[in-house]
C-alpha positions as CSV (number, residue, x, y, z in Angstrom):
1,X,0.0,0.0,0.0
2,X,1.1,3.7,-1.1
3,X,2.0,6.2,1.9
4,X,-0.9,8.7,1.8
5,X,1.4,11.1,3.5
6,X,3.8,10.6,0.4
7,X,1.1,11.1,-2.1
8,X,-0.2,14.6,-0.7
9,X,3.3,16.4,-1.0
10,X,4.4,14.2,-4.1
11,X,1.3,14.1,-6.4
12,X,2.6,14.9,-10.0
13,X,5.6,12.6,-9.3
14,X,3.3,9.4,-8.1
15,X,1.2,10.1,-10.6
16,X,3.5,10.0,-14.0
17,X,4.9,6.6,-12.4
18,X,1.6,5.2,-12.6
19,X,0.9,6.8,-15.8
20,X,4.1,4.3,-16.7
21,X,1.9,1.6,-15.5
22,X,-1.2,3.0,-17.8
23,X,-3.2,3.5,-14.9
24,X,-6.2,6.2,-14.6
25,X,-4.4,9.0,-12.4
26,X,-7.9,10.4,-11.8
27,X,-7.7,8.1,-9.1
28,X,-5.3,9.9,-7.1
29,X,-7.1,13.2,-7.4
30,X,-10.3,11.4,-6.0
31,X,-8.2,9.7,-3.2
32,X,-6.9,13.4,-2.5
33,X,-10.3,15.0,-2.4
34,X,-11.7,12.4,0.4
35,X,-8.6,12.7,2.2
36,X,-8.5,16.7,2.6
37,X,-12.2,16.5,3.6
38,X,-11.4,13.8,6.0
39,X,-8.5,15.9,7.2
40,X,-11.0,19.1,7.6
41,X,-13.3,17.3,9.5
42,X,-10.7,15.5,11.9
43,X,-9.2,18.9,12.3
44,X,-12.7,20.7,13.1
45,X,-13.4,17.7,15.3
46,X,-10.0,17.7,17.5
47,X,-10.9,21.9,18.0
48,X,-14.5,20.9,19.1
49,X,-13.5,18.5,21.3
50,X,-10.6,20.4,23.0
51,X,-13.5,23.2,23.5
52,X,-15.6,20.2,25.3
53,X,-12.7,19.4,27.2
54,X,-12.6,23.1,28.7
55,X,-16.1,23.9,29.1
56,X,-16.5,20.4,31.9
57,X,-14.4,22.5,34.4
58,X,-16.3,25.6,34.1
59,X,-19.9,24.4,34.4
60,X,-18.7,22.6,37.9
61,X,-16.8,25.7,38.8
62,X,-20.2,27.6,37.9
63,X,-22.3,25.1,39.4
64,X,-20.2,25.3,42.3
65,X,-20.4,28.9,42.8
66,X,-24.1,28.8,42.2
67,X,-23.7,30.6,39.4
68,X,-26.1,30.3,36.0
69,X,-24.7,27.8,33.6
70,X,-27.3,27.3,31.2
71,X,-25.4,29.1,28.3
72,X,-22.6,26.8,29.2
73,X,-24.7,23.8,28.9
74,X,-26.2,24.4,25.7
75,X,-22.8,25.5,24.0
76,X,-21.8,21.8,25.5
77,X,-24.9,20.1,24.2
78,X,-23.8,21.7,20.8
79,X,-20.7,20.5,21.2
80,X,-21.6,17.1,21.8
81,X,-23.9,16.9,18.5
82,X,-21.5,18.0,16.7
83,X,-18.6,16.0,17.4
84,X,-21.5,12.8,17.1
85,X,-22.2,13.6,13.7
86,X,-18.3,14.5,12.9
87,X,-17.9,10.8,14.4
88,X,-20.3,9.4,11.8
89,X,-18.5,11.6,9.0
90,X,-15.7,10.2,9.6
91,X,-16.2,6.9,10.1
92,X,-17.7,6.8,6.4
93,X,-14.8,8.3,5.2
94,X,-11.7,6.1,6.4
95,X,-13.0,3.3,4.7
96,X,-13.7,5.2,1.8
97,X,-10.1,6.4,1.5
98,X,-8.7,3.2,3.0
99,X,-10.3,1.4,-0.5
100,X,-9.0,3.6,-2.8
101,X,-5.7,3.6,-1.0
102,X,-5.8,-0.4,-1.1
103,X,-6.5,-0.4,-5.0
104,X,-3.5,1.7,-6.0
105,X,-0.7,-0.6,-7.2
106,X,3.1,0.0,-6.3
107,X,5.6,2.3,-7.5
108,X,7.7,1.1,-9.9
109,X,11.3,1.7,-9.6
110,X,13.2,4.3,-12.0
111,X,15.0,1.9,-14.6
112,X,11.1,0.2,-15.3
113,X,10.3,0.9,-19.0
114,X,6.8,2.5,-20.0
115,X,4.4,0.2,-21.6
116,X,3.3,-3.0,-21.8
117,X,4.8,-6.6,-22.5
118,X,6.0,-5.5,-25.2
119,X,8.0,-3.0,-23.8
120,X,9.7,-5.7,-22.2
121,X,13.9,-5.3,-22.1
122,X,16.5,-7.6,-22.6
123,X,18.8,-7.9,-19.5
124,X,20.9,-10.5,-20.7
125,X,20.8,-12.7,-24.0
126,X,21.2,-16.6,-23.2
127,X,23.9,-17.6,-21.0
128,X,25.3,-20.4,-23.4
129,X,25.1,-20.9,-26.8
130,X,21.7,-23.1,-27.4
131,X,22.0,-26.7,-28.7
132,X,22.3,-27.2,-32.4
133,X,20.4,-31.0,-32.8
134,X,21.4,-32.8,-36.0
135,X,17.5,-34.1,-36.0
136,X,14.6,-32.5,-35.7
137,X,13.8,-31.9,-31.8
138,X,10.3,-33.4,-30.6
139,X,8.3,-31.0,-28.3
140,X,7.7,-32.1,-24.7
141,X,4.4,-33.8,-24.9
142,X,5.6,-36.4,-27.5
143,X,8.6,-37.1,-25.7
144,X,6.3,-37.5,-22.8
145,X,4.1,-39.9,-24.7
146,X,6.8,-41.9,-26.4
147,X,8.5,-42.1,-22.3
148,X,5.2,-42.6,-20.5
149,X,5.7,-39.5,-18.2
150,X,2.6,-37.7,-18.2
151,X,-1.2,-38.1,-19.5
152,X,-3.1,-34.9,-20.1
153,X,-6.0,-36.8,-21.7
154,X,-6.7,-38.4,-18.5
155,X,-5.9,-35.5,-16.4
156,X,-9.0,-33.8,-18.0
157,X,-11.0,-36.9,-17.4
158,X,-9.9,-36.5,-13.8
159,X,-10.5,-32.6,-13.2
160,X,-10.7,-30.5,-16.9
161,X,-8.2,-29.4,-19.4
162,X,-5.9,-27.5,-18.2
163,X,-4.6,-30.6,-15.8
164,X,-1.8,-33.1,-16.0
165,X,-1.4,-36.7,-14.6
166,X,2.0,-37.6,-14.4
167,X,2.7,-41.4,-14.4
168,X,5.4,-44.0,-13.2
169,X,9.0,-42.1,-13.4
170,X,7.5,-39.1,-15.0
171,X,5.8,-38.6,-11.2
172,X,9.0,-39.4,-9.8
173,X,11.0,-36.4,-12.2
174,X,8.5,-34.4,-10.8
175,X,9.3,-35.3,-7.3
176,X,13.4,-35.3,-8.1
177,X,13.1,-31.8,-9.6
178,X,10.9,-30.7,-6.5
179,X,13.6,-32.2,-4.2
180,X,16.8,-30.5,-6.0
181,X,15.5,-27.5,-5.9
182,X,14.5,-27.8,-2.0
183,X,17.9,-29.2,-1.3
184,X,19.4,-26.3,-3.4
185,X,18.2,-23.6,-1.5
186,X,18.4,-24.4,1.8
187,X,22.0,-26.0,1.9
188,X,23.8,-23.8,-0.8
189,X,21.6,-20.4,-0.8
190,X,20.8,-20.6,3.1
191,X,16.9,-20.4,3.1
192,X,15.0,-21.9,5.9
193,X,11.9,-24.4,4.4
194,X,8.3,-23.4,5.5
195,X,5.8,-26.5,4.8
196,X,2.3,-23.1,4.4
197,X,-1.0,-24.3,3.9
198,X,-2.4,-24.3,0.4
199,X,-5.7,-22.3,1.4
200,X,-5.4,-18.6,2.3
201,X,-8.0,-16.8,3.7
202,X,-9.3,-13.6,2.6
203,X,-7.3,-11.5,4.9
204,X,-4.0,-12.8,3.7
205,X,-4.5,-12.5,-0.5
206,X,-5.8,-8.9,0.8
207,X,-2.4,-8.3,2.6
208,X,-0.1,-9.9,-0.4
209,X,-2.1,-7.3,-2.7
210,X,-3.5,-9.9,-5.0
211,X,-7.0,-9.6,-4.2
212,X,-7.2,-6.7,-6.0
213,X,-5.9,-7.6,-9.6
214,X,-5.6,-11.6,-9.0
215,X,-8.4,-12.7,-7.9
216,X,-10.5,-13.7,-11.3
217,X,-7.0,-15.8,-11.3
218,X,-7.5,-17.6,-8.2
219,X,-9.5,-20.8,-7.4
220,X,-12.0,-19.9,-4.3
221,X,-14.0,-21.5,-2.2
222,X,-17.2,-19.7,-1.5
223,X,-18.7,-21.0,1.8
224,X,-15.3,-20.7,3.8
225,X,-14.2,-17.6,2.0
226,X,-10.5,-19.2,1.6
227,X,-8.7,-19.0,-1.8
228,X,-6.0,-21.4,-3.1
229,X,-2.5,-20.7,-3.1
230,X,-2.0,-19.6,-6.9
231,X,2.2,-19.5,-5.7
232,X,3.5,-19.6,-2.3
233,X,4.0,-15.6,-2.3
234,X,0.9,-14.7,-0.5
235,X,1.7,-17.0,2.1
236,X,4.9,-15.9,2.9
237,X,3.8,-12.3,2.9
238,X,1.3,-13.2,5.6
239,X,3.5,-15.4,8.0
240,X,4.7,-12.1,9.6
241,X,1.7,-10.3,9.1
242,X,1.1,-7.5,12.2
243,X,4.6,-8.1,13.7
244,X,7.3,-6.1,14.9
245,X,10.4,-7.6,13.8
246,X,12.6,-7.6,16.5
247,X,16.5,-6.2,16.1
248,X,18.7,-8.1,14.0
249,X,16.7,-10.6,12.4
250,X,16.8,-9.2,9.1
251,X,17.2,-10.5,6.2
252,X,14.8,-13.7,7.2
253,X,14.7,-16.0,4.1
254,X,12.2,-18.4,3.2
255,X,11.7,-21.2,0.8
256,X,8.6,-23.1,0.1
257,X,7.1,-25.8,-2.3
258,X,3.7,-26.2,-2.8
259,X,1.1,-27.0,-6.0
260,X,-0.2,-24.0,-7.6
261,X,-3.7,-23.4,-8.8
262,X,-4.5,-20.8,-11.4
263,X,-7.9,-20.3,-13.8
264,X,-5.7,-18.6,-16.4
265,X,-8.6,-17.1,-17.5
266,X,-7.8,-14.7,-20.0
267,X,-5.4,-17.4,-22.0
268,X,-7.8,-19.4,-23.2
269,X,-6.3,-21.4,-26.0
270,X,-3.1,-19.6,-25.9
271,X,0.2,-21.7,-25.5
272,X,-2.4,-24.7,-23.8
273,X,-0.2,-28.0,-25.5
274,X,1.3,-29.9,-22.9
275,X,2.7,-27.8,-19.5
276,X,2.9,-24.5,-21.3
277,X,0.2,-23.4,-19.7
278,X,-2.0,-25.3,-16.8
279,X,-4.3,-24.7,-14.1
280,X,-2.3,-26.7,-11.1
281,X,1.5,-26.8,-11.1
282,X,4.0,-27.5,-8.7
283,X,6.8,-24.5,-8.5
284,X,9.5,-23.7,-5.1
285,X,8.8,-20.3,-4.1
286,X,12.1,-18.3,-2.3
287,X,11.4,-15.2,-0.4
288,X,12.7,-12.5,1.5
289,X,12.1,-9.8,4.3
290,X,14.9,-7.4,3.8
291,X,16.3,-3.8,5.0
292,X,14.8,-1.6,2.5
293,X,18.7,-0.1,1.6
294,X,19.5,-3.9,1.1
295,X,16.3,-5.2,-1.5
296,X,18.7,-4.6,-4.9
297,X,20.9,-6.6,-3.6
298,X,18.6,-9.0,-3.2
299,X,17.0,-8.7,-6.0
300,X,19.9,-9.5,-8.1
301,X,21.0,-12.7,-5.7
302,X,17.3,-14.1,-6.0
303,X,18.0,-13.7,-9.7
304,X,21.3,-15.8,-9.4
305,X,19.7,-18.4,-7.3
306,X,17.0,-18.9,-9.6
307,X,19.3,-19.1,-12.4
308,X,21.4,-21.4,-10.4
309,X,18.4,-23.8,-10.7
310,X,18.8,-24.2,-14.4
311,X,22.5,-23.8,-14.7
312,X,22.6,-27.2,-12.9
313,X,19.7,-28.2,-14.7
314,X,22.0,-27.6,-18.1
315,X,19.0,-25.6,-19.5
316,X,19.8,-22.1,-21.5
317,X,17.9,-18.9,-19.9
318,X,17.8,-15.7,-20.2
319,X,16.4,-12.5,-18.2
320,X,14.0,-9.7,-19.0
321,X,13.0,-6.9,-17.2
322,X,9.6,-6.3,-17.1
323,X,7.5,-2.8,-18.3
324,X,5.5,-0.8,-15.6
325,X,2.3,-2.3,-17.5
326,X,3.8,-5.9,-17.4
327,X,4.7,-5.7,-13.7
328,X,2.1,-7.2,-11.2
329,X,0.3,-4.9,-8.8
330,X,2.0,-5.2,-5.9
331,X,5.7,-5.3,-7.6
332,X,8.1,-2.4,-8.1
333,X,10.4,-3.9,-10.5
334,X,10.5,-7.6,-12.1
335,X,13.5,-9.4,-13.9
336,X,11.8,-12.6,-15.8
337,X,14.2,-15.5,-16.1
338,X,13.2,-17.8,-19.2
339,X,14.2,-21.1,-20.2
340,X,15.2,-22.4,-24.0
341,X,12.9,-25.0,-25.3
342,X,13.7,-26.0,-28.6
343,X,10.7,-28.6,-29.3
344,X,8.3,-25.9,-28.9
345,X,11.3,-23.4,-30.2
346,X,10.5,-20.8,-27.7
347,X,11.4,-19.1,-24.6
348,X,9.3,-20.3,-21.5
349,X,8.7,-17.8,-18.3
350,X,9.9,-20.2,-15.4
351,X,10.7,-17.8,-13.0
352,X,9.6,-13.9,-12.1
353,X,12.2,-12.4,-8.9
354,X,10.2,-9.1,-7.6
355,X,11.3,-6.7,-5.6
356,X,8.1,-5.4,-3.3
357,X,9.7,-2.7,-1.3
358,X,7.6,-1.9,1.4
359,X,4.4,-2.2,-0.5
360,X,3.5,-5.7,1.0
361,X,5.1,-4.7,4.0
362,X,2.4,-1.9,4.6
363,X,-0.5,-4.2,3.8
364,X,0.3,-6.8,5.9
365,X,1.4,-4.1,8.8
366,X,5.0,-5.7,9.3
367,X,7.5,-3.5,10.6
368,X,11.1,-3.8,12.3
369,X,13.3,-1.9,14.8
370,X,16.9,-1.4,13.8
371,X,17.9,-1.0,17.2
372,X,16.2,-1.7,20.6
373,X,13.5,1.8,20.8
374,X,14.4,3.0,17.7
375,X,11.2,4.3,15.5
376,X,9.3,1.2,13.6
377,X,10.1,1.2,9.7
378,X,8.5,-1.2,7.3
379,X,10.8,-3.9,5.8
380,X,11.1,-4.5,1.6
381,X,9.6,-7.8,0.8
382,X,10.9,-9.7,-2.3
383,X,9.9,-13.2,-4.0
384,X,11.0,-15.7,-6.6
385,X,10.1,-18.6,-8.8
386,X,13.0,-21.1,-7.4
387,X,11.4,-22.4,-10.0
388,X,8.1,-23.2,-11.3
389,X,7.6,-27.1,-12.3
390,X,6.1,-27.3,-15.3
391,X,8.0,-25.0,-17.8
392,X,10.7,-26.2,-16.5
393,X,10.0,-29.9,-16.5
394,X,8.7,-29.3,-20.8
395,X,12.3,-27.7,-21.7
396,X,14.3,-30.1,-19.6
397,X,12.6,-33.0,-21.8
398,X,13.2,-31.1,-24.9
399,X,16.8,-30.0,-24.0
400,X,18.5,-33.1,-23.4
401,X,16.6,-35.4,-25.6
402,X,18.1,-37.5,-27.8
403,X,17.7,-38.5,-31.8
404,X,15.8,-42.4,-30.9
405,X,13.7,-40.1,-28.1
406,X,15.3,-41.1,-25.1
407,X,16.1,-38.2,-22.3
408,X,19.8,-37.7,-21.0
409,X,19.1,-37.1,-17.2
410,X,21.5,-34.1,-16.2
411,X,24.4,-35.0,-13.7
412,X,22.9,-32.8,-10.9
413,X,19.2,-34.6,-10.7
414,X,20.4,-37.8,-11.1
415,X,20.9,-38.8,-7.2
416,X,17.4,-37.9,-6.8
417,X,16.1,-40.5,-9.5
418,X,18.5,-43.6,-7.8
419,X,21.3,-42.8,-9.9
420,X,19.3,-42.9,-13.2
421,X,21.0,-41.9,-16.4
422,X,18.3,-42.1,-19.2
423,X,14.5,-41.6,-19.6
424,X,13.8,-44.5,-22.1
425,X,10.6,-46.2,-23.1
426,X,9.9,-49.4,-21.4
């Protein structure tokens, strides 16, 4: 959430960064018209009621004296109706400001392009030279077929398109590539694993922001009012939701694995073939609670940790940054790290690492001390894909397959298949 105090005495300035965004800046001058009537009428209220506050003594110093203090009375019965309906004024307007307030995405930082995806920069071209085949590479889902790894014919049958069964070793790549990149962060990049629960209630995707822009995306249950986890993000964001972080503890980092659910509603029939694009995936989320002067930094190690994943994975990436437009709501910058997958001959999103500032921070109402009584501050939150399953799992198929259609398991999974070498068909 946006400081209101920041967006009184720096209006033209928060309004051209979300013009970067494309978003209506009528907004803010409707946010600033409730909130200088809201200020005039807390002002007029705290005069009133300083003026109650005197007038108690005098009428029992009047009474007292046996003097007359009518006059006094009714100035205080006045008072008192006043400062009742300036209660009721007031109370409508908070909420009224707080919702506009909660509705206005984050700033983005300075080196954001304008625009829209395709405003999208190039931070860095593929990291190694990508695989020149001497046969024609086969895309994921008939490699999967030929290997017996994963059925989405039967998934549908099971719950819709849109969802996968995987089968016999296929389940148990899924579960290696889980396990790697579990292992990977926690004894090499020093995260401490969090087993979060997959439904989050309505208070938490409120706090993590994406309520507001996310939630045609999520899957919801309507009688308990919980929502499923579409990545472990909003989760994280919550575990230290209304805490003071005490002095010292910061940076706290956090990884998590858990299956992701998403409607994908505005793709419909866009990149749907195999695990482009489905509604439940399995991805290991990383996350941090930083000092705000420390968030680049982290930024750009959560980028390297991510890539990490697919350096020992032997898949080619490479990063974008992400336009204002193409940045998520609660996001003030967003390097994209994308995988090679020549099957499909294109360049799959399998991780986004985001740097929140204090956006999620102010939401959620966590705050640290840098020293024992030293003045709250809000900490920067940050998150990455560490990485997301699916993508991942398509263009390791289609990277290291081979011309009869076997799969060359890469060095670094293979103690988490028993040692195996080679997906071949039975």
């Amino acid at each position: 959430m946006l400081d209101i105090r920041r967006i009184r005495t720096e209006t033209d300035t928060i309004k051209a960064n979300l013009s970067k965004r494309g978003e209506d800046v009528a907004k803010i001058d409707a946010l600033l018209a409730i909130d200088e009537t809201r200020r005039e009428k807390q002002t007029e209220w705290e005069g009133l009621r300083a003026e109650q506050n005197r007038l108690g003594p005098q009428i029992a110093a009047a009474k007292k004296a046996g003097e007359d203090a009518t006059a006094i009375l009714e100035r205080s019965g006045e008072l008192k109706a006043r400062l009742a309906s300036l209660d009721g004024e007031l109370k409508s307007l908070d909420p009224e400001q707080e919702a506009l307030l909660s509705k206005l995405p984050n700033l983005v930082l300075d080196d954001v392009p304008a625009g829209g995806e395709e405003c999208n920069a190039e931070l860095r071209g593929a990291n190694k030279p990508l695989r020149e085949f001497d046969f024609e590479p086969k895309a994921h889902w008939d490699l999967a077929a030929h290997l017996g790894l994963f059925d989405t014919e039967r998934g549908a049958k099971l719950s819709g398109s849109g969802f996968v069964l995987y089968t016999g070793v296929g389940a148990r790549l899924q579960r290696a590539l889980i396990n790697y990149m579990l292992d990977l962060h926690t004894t090499v990049h020093g995260y401490t694993e969090l087993g979060v629960p997959y439904l989050l209630t309505r208070e938490s995707v409120t706090a993590s922001g994406h309520i507001v822009k996310f939630a045609p995306e999520m899957y919801h249950d309507a009688e308990s009012d919980q929502f499923f986890v579409p990545t472990a993000e909003p989760a994280l964001v919550n575990v230290h939701r209304g805490e003071l972080l005490e002095p010292g503890v910061l940076p706290l980092k956090y990884v998590a694995h858990t299956p992701c659910w998403r409607r994908e509603a505005g793709a419909a029939g866009k990149d749907t073939r195999g695990l482009q694009r489905v509604h439940q995936f399995d991805k290991v989320e990383i996350f941090q609670y930083t000092l705000p002067e420390a968030s680049a930094a982290a930024q750009d190690e959560m980028v390297q940790q991510a890539c990490a994943v697919l350096d020992g994975l032997e898949i080619p990436h490479r990063l974008l940054l992400l336009a204002a437009g193409d940045t998520s709501f609660s996001m003030a910058r967003t390097i994209d790290i994308e995988a090679w997958a020549p099957g499909v001959g294109k360049w799959l999103e399998v991780s986004s690492a985001s740097d929140g500032t204090d956006f999620q921070a102010r939401r959620a109402n966590i705050r640290f001390r840098r020293e024992a009584g030293a003045k709250p501050e809000f900490p920067h939150l940050l998150n990455a894909s560490g990485t997301a399953l699916a993508r991942v799992y398509a263009a390791l198929l289609e990277t290291h397959q081979n011309a009869d259609g076997s799969v060359t398991i890469p060095a670094a999974l293979r103690p988490y298949l028993g040692g195996l070498e080679t997906l071949e068909p039975k």
